[in-house]
N, C-alpha and C positions, 0 to 999 in steps of 0.2 A: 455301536451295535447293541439292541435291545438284548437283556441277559434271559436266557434258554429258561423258561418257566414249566412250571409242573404243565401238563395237560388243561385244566382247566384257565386257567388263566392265557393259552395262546389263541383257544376259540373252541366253537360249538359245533358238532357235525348235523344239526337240526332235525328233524322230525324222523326217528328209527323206519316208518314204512315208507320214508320216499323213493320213489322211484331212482335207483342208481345205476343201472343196467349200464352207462355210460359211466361211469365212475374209473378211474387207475388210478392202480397204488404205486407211486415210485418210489423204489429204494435205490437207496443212495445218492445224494447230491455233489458228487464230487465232479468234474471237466463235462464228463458224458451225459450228468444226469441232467445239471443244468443244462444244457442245450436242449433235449430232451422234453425238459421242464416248458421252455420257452417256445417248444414248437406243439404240447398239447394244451397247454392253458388258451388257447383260441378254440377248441371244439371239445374239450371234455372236463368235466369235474375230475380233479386231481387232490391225492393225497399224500405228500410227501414223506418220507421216513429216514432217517437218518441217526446215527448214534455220537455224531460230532457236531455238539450248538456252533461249533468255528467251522464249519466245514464252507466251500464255498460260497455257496448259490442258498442257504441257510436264509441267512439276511435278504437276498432277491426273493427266493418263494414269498417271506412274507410280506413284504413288499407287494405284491401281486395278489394276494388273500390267499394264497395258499396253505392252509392247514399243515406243519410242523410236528412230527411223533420221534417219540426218540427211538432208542436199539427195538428194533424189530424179532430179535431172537428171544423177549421179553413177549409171551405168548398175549400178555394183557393189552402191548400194543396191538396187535394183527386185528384184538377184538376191539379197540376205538377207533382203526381205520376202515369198519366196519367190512372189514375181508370178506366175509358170508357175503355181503350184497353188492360186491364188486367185481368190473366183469373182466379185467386184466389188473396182470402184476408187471411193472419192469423190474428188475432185478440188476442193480448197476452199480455195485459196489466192486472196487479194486479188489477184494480177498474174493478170490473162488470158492472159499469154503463158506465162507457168510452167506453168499449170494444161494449156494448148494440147500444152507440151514434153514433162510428165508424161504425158497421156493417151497421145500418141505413141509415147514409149517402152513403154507398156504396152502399148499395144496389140501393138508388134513381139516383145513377152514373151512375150504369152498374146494372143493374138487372139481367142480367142470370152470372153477375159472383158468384164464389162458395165459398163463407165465411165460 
């Protein structure tokens, strides 16, 4: 397994005004996310989130070009997975309280996106 790199070194989220309107952010890759995973990457641009480089589906995302961010409760992630211009969140981490903190902070991101 490729070892979990700073941000720059996993990939580029390309040209800040493009059009993302189809964009989702998924947090969490553990049982639920990868499936998940494997049933939006055929119709939308997806961005992964995760705070465990061993977590499952880690290695499958990028495997697939899936763009990789670590802990989402790290306000500096929401702003590389470019949250403001994204039109949904999944929220699919085991702790309810993460999943609670994550929505939060998104919402205070992008507020009309659809968590």
């Amino acid at each position: 397994m490729a070892p979990y790199l700073p941000l720059p070194h996993i990939f580029t989220l390309g040209d800040p005004a493009a059009d993302l309107s189809d964009r989702i952010v998924l947090f969490g890759l553990g049982r639920i996310g990868t499936r998940v995973l494997a049933q939006l990457r055929t119709d939308h641009e997806v961005v992964a989130i995760d705070r465990d480089p061993a977590a499952r589906s880690v290695a499958y995302a990028r495997e697939q070009g899936v763009p990789v961010l670590e802990d989402a409760t790290d306000p500096g992630v929401l702003h590389r997975a470019r949250m403001r211009q994204s039109n949904s969140l999944l929220v699919l981490a085991r702790e309810e309280s993460r999943n609670l903190d994550v929505a939060m902070a998104a919402r205070e991101a992008n507020s009309p996106i659809r968590v």
